[in-house]
C-alpha positions in Angstrom: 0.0 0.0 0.0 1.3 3.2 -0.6 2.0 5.6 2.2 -0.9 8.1 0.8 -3.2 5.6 0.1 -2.5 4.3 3.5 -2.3 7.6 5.5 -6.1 8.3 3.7 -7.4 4.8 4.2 -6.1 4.7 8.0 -9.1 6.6 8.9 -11.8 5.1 7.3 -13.3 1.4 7.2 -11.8 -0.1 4.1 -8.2 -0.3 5.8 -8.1 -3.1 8.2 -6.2 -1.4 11.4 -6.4 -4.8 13.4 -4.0 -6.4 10.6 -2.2 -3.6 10.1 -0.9 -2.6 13.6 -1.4 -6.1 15.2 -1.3 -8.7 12.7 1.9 -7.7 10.6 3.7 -6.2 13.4 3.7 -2.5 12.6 2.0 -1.0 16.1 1.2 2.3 16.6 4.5 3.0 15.6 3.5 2.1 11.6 0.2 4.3 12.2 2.7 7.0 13.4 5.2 6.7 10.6 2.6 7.1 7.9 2.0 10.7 9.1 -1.4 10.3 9.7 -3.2 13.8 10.2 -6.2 13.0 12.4 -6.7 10.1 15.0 -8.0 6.9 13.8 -11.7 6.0 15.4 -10.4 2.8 17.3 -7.7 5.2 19.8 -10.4 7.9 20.4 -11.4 7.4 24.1 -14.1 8.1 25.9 -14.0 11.1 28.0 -13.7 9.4 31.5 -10.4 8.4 30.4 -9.0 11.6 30.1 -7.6 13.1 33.0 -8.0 16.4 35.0 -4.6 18.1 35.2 -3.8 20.1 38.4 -1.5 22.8 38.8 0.4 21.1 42.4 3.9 20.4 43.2 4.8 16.9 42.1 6.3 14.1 43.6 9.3 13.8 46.2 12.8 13.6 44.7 14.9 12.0 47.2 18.5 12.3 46.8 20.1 9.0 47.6 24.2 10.5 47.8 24.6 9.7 51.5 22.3 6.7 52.3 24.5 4.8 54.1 25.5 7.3 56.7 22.2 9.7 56.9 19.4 7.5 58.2 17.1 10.7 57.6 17.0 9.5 53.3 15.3 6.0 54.7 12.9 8.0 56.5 12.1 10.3 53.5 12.1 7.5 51.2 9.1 5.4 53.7 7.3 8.7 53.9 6.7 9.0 50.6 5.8 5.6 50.0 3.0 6.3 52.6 1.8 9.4 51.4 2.3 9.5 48.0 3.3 5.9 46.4 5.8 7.6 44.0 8.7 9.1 44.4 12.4 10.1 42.1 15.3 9.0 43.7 18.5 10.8 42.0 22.5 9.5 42.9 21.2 6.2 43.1 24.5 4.6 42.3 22.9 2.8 38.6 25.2 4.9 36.2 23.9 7.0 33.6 26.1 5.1 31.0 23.8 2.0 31.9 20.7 4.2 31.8 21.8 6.2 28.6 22.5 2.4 27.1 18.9 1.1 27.6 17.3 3.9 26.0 19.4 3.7 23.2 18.3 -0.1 22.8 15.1 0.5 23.0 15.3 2.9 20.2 16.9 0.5 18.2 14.6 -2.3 18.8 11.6 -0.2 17.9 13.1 1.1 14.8 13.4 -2.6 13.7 11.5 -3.7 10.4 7.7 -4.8 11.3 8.9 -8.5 10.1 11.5 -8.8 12.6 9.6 -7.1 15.7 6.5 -9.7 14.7 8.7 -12.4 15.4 8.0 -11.6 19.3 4.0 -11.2 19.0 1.9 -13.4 21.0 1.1 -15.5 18.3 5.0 -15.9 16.8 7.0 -16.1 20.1 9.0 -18.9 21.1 8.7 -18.2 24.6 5.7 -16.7 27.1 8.6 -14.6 28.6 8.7 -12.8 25.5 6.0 -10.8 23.9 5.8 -7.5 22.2 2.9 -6.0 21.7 0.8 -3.0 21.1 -1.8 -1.3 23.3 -2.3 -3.1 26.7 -5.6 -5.2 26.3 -6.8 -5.3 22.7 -9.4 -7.7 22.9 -10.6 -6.1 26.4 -10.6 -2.3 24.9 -13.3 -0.4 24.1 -10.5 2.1 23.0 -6.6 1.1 21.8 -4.2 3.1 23.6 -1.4 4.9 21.8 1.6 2.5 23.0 3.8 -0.1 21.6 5.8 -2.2 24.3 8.5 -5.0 24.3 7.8 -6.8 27.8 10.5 -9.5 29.2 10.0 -11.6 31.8 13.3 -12.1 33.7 13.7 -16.4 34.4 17.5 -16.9 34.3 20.9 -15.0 32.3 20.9 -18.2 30.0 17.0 -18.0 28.6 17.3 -14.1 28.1 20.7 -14.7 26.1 19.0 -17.4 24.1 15.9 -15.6 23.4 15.5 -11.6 24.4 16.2 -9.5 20.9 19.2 -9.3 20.1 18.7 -5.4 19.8 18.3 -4.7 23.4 19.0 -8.1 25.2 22.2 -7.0 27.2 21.6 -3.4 27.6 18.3 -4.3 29.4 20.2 -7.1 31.3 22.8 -5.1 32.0 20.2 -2.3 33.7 18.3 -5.1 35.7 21.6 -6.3 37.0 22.8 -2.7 38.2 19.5 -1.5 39.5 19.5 -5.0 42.1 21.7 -3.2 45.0 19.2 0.1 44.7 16.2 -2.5 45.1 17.9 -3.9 48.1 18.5 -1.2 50.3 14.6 0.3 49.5 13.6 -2.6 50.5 15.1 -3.1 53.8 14.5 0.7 54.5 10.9 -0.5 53.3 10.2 -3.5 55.4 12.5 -1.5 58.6 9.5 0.5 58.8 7.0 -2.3 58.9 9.2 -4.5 61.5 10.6 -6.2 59.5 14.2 -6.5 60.8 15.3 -9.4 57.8 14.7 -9.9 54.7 15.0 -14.2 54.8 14.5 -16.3 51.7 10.7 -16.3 52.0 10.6 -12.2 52.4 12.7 -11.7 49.8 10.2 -14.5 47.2 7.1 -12.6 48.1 9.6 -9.1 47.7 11.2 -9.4 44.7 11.2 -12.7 43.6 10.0 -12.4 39.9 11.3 -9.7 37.8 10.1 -7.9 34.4 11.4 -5.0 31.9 9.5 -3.6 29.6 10.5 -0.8 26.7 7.6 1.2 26.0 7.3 3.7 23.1 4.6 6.1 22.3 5.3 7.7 18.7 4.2 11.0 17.8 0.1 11.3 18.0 -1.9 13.3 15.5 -4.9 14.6 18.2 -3.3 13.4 21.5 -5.9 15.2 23.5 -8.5 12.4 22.4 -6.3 9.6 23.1 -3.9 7.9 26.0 -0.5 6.6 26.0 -1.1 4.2 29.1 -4.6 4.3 30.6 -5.3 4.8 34.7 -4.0 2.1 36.1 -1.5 1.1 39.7 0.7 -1.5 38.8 0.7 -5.0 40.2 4.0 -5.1 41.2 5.9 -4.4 44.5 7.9 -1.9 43.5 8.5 -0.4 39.4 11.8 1.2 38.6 11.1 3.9 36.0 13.3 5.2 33.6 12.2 8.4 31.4 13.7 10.2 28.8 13.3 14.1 28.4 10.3 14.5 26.8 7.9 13.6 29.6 4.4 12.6 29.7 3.8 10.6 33.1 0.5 11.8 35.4 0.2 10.6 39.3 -3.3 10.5 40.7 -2.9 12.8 43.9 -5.5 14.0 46.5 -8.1 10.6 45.6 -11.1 10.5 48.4 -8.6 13.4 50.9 -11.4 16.4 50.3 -8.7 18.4 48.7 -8.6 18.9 44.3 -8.9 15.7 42.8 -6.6 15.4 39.5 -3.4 14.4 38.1 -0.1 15.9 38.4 3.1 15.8 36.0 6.4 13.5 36.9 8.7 15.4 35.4 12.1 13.9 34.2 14.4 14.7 36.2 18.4 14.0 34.0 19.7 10.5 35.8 16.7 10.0 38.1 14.7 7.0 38.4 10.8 7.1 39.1 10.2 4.3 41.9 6.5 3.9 42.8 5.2 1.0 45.2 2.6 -1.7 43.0 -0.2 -3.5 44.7 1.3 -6.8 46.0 3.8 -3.7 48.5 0.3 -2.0 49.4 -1.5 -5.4 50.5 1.9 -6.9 51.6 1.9 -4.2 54.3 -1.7 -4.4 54.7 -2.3 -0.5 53.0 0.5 1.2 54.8 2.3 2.2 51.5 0.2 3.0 48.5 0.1 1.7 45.3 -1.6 4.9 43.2 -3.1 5.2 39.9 -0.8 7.0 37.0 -1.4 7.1 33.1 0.8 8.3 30.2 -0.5 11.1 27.8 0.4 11.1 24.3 2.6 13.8 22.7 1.9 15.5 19.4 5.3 16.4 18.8 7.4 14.0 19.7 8.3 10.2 20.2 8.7 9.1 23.9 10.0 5.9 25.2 10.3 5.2 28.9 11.4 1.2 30.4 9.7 0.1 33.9 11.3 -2.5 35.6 8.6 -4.3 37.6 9.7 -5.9 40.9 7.6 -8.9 41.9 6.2 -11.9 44.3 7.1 -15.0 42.5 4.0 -16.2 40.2 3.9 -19.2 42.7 3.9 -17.4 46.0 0.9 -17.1 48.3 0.5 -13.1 49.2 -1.2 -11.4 51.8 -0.2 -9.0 55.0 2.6 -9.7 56.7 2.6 -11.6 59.6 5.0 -9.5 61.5 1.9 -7.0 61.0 -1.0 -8.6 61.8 0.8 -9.9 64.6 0.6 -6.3 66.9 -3.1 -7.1 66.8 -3.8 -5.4 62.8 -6.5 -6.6 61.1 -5.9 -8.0 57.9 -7.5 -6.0 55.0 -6.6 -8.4 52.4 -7.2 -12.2 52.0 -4.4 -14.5 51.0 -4.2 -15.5 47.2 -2.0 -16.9 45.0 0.2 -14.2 43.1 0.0 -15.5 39.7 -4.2 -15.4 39.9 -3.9 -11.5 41.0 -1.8 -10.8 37.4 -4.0 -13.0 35.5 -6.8 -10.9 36.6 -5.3 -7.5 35.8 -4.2 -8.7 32.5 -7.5 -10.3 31.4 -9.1 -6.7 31.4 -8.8 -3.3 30.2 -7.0 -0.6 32.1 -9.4 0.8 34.9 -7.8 2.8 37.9 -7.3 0.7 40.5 -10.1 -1.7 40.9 -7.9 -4.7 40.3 -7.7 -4.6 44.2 -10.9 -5.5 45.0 -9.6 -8.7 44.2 -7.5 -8.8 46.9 -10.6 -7.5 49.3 -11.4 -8.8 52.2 
């Protein structure tokens, strides 16, 4: 098809956007690169899913330079978990070189032919671990969001050597390996403030016993204010390490059910920081003492954005619930016990949708 035919036929029901984006591989990306000039139908969302932008001061950035010897950063670092469930931590020790070298792979990844990108789709894949993908739920949307995403679930060096691209395989290896000492010490600080005083081998399963990187990259949007990169969501994770690049585009829900302005404010990227922000198995973990709290991306009509969570994780095969060491001053447990791997199936089975994926959890 040629690119005018396609940019003209993009928009109207005689070009098949299910093949073309999903199907052969091209995502949003292709839509993107055929300079579209107005928003095809199936991204348009409905106006609940747009947010309300605030004008507020945005989320704590810690500085991490003295940990070791200022037991005041800890402190900070627990407080915000508390209050806000997102925080930036800068001097945190992973080098910008290893930071600088995953964006850079993940720019080369998604500037891959279709053809060789479609190779790790759902339906070509040779491995569960691996799956790139467009959107977040097709089949579950009533509206596709503006996003293309590489996810890899970490199992061991030797599968992601066999079978992560090529592209991007050791730059994102290399980033999960650097970030592990950073996870450690939040953490402890983390579980410190709960009572925990060690993190044993079954702490450290239902902690961070699973691991998973995804490269996410939302292209340029023709009409972004009627679409959404990433919709409302909290993630089901224990803790996400974020890493954005300069241009932007990540919205925390602040001030939910407090009596004070309800909306959304702007992360902004801070050069060298990463975003940390606690997931729902850390909020029911410590039975609602840290937060997990909804965020979304917007698109941008200007520029290409790519950004690369690292989602820290109960193993699939744990059993998760509140901690003992909690409910044992007398708590009461807000959350049932459940098996980990039922929680994620839940959230994935769905579209995006704030942060009712907890009810699950419910007691």
């Amino acid at each position: 098809m040629a690119p005018t035919m396609a940019v003209s036929s993009a928009t109207n029901s005689s070009f098949d956007l299910n093949d073309f984006v999903i199907n052969k591989g091209n995502g949003v990306k292709g839509l993107s690169d055929l300079g579209l000039k107005s928003l095809p139908r199936q991204y348009i969302q409905p106006q609940e899913a747009l947010i309300n932008i605030i004008p507020q001061d945005s989320i704590p950035v810690i500085d991490m330079s003295n940990f070791d010897s200022d037991p005041e950063i800890a402190e900070s670092i627990c407080d915000a978990a508390e209050k806000f469930g997102f925080f930036q931590l800068v001097n945190h020790d992973v080098p910008v070189e290893v930071l600088d070298g995953v964006k850079d792979a993940t720019h080369r990844f998604f500037g891959l032919p279709a053809e060789e990108k479609r190779k790790f789709s759902k339906e070509h894949s040779s491995t569960n671990n691996v799956r790139f993908g467009t959107s977040f739920s097709p089949d579950a949307e009533k509206a596709l969001e503006w996003k293309d995403y590489l996810s890899l679930f970490y199992v061991s060096e030797d599968e992601a050597s066999a079978l992560w691209p090529s592209a991007c395989k050791d730059e994102c290896l290399e980033y999960m390996k650097r970030s592990e000492v950073l996870c450690r010490k939040l953490m402890t600080a983390l579980m410190e403030r709960l009572n925990v005083k060690e993190i044993d081998e079954t702490k450290e399963s239902l902690l961070m016993g699973s691991k998973r990187i995804n490269l996410n990259y939302y292209p340029k949007c023709p009409n972004p204010q009627l679409t959404i990169g990433v919709g409302r969501h909290s993630d089901v994770s224990s803790l996400t390490f974020l890493l954005q690049d300069a241009i932007g585009g990540l919205y925390v829900r602040v001030n939910e059910g407090k009596g004070e302005e309800d909306g959304w404010v702007h992360v902004p990227p801070v050069e060298g920081s990463l975003v940390i922000n606690v997931g729902d198995a850390l909020q029911i973990l410590s039975n609602g003492r840290y937060k997990s709290v909804e965020h979304c991306v917007i698109a941008s009509g200007s520029k290409n954005r790519i950004s690369i969570p690292i989602f820290v994780n109960p193993k699939p095969s744990d059993v998760i619930g509140p901690l003992p060491e909690i409910l044992a001053t007398g708590e009461k447990p807000k959350y049932k016990n459940f098996l980990y791997s039922d929680y994620v199936k839940h959230f994935f089975r769905k579209a995006h949708d704030g942060k009712k994926t907890v009810a699950f959890a419910e007691i």
